[in-house]
Z-matrix of the N, CA and C atoms (Angstrom, degrees):
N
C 1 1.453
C 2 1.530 1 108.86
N 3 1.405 2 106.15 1 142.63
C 4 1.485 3 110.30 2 168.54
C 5 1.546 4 130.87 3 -66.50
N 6 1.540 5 128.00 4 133.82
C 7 1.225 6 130.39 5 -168.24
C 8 1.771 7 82.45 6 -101.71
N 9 1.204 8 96.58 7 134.40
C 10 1.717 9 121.84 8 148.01
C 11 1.454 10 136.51 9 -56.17
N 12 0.944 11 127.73 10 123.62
C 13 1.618 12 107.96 11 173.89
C 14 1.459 13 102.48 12 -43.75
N 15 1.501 14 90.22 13 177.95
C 16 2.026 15 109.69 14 168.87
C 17 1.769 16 105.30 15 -77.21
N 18 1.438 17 95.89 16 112.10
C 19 1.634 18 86.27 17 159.98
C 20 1.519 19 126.67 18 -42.41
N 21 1.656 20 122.31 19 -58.47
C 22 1.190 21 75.28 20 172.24
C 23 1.583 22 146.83 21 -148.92
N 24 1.725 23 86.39 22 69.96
C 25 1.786 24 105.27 23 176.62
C 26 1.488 25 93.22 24 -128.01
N 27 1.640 26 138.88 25 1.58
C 28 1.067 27 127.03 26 -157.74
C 29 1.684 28 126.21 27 49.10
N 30 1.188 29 118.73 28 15.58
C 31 1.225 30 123.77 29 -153.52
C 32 2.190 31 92.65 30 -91.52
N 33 1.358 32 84.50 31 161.50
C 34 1.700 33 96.87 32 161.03
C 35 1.648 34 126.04 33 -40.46
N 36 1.192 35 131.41 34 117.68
C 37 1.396 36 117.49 35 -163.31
C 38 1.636 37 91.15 36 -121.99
N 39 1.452 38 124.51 37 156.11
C 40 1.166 39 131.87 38 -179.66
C 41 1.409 40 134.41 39 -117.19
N 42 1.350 41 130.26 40 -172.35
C 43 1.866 42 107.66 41 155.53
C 44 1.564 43 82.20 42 -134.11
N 45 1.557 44 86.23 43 142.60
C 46 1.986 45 89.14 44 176.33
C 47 1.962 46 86.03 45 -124.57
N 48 1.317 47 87.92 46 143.85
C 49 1.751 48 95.46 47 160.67
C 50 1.547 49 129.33 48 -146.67
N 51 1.963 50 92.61 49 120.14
C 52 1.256 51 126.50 50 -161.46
C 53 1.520 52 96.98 51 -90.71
N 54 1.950 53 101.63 52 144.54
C 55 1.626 54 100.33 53 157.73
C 56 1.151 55 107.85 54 -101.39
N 57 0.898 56 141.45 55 134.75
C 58 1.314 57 155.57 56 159.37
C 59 1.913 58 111.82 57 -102.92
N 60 1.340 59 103.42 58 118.73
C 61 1.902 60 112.01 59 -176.14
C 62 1.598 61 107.32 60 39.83
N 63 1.371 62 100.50 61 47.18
C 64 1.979 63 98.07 62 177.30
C 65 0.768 64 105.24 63 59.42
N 66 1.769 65 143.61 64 53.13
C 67 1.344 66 158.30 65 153.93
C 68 1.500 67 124.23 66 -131.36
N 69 1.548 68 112.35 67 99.68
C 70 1.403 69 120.72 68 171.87
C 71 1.964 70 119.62 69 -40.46
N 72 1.016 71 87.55 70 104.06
C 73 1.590 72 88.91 71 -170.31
C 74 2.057 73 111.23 72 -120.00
N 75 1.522 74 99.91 73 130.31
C 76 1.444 75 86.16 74 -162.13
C 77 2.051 76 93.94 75 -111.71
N 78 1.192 77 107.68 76 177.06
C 79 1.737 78 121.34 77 -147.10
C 80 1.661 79 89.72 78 -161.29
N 81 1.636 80 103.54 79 125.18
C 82 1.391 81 110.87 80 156.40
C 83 1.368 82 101.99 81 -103.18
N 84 1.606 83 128.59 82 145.64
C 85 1.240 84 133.80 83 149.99
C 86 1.293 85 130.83 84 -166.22
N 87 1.576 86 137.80 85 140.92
C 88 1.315 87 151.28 86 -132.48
C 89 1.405 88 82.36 87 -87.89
N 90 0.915 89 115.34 88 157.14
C 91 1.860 90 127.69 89 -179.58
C 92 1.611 91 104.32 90 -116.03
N 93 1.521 92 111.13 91 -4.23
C 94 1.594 93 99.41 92 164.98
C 95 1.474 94 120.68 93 -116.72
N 96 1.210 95 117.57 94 -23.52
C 97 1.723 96 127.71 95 -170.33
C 98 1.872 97 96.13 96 -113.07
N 99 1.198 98 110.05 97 -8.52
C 100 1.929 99 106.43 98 160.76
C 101 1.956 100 92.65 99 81.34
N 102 1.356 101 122.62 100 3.80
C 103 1.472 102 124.46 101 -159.52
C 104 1.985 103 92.63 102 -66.16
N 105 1.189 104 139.77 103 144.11
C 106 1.087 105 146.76 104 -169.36
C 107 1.830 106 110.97 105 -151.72
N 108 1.246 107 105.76 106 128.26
C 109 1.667 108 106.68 107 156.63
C 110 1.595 109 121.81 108 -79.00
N 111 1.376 110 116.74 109 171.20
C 112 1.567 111 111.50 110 160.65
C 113 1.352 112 118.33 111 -51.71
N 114 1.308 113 119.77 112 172.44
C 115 1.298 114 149.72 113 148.20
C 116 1.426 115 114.01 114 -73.66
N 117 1.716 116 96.51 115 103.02
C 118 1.769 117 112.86 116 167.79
C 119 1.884 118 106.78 117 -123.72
N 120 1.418 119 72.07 118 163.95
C 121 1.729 120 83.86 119 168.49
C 122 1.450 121 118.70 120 -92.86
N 123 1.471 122 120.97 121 -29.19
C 124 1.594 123 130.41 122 171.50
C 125 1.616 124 103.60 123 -77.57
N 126 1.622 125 96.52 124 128.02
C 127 1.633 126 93.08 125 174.91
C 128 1.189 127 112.45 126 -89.21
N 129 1.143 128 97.87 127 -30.14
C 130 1.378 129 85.68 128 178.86
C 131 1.664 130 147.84 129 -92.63
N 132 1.525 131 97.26 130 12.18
C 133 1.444 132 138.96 131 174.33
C 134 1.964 133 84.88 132 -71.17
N 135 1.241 134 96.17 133 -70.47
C 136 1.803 135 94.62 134 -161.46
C 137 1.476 136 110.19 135 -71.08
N 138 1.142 137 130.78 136 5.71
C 139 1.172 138 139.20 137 145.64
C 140 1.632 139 136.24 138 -68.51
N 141 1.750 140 98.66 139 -37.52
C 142 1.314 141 96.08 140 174.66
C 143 1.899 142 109.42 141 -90.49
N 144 1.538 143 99.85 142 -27.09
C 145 1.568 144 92.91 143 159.05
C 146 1.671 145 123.33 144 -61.38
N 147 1.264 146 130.81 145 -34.96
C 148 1.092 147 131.27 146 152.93
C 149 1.074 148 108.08 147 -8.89
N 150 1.691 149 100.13 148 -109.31
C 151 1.741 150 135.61 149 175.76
C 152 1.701 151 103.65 150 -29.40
N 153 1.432 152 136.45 151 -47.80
C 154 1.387 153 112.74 152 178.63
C 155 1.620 154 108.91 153 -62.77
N 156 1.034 155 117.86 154 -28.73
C 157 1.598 156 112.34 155 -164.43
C 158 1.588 157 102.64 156 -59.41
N 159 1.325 158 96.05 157 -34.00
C 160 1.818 159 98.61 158 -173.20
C 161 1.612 160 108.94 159 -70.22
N 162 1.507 161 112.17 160 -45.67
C 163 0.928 162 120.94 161 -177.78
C 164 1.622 163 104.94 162 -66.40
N 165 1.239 164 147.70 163 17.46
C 166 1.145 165 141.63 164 169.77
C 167 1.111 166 104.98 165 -116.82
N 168 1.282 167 128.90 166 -40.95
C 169 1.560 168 152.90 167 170.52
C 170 1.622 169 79.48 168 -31.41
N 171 1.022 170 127.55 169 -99.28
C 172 1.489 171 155.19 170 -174.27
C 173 2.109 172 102.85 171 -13.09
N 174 1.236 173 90.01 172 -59.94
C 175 1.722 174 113.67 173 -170.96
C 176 1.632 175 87.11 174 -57.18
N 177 1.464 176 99.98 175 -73.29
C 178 1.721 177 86.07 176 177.99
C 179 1.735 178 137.82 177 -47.67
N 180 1.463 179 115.69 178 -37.48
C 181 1.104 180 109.13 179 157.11
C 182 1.968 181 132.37 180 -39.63
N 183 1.441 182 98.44 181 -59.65
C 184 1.177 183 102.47 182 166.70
C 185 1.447 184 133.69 183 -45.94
N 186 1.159 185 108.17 184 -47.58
C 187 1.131 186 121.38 185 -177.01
C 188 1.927 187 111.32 186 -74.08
N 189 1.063 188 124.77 187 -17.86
C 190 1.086 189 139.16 188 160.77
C 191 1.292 190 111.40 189 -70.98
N 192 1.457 191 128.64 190 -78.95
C 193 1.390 192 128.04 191 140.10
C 194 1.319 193 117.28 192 34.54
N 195 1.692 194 95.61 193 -93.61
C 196 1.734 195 129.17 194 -173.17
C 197 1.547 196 112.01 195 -76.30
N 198 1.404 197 111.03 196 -3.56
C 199 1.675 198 105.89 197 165.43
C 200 1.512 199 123.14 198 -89.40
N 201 1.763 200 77.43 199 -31.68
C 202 1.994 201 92.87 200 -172.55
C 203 1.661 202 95.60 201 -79.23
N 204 1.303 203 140.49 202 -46.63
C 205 1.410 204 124.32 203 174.64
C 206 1.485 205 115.13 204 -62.71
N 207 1.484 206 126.79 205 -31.49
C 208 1.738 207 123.34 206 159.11
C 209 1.660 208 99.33 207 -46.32
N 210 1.034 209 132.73 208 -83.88
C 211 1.375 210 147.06 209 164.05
C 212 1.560 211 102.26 210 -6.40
N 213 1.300 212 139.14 211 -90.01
C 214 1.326 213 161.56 212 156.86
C 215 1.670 214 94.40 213 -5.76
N 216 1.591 215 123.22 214 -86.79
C 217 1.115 216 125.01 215 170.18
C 218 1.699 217 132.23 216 -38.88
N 219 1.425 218 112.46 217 -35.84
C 220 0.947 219 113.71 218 -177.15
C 221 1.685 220 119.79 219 -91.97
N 222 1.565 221 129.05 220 -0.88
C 223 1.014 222 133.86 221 171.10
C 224 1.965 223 95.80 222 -105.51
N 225 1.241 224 112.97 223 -0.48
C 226 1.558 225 90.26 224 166.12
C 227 1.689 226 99.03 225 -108.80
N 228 0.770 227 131.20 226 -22.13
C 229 1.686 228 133.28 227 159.87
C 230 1.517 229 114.98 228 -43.56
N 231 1.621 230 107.71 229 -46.35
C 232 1.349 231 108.36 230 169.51
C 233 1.361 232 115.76 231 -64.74
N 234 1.408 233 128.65 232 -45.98
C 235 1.492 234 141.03 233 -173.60
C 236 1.441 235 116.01 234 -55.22
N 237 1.534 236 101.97 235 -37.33
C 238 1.784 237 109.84 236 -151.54
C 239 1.530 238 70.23 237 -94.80
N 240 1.609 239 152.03 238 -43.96
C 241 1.304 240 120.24 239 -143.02
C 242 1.613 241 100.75 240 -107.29
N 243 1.752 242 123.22 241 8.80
C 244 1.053 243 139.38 242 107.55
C 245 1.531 244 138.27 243 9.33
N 246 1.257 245 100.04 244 -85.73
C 247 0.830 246 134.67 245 174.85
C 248 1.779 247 139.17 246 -55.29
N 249 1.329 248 85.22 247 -49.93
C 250 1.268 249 131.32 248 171.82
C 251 1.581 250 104.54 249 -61.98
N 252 1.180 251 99.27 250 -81.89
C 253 1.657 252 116.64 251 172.08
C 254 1.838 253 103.92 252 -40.35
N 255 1.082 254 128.35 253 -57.63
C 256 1.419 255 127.44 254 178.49
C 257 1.751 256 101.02 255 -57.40
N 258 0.868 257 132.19 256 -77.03
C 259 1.681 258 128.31 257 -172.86
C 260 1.187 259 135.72 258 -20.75
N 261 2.012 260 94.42 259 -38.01
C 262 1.321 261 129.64 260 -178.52
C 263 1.445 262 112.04 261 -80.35
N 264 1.613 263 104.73 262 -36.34
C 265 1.697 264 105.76 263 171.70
C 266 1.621 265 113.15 264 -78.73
N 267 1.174 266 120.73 265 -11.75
C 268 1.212 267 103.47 266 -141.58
C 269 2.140 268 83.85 267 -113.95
N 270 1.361 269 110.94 268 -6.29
C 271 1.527 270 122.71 269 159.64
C 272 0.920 271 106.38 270 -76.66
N 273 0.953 272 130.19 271 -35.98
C 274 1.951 273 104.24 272 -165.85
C 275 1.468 274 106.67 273 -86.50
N 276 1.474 275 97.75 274 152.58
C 277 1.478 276 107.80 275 -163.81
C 278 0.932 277 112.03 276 -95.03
């Protein structure tokens, strides 16, 4: 299965595997920002937790994104109808 980058340095992410009390125990973690999951015994459990984190990483960007251009649009909507409104007062005789 595919490992994800690190949510969030984008960096190289790894699987390290620790024994702990004569128990194979596996560890995701970024090798530049030190970012790490728990200690499981299913690898492939901490793998798909991995990969969602990124995939949320992602969801949140967007969604940030699409607030700040709502945001963006909606203070020039205020301006232009502003604006608008002043031109109109400031014609009539």
């Amino acid at each position: 299965m595919h490992i994800a980058s690190c949510p969030c340095c984008c960096g190289t992410a790894r699987v390290f595997a620790v024994i702990i009390e004569n128990v194979k125990m596996w560890q995701i973690g970024c090798i530049i920002c030190g970012l790490t999951t728990d200690y499981d015994i299913n690898k492939g459990y901490l793998l798909t937790k991995w990969n969602a984190r990124q995939q949320l990483e992602n969801q949140k960007k967007w969604f940030y994104l699409v607030l700040l251009i709502l945001l963006i649009v909606s203070i020039m909507a205020f301006f232009c109808g502003y604006f608008i409104a002043f031109k109109s007062y400031i014609a009539i005789p």
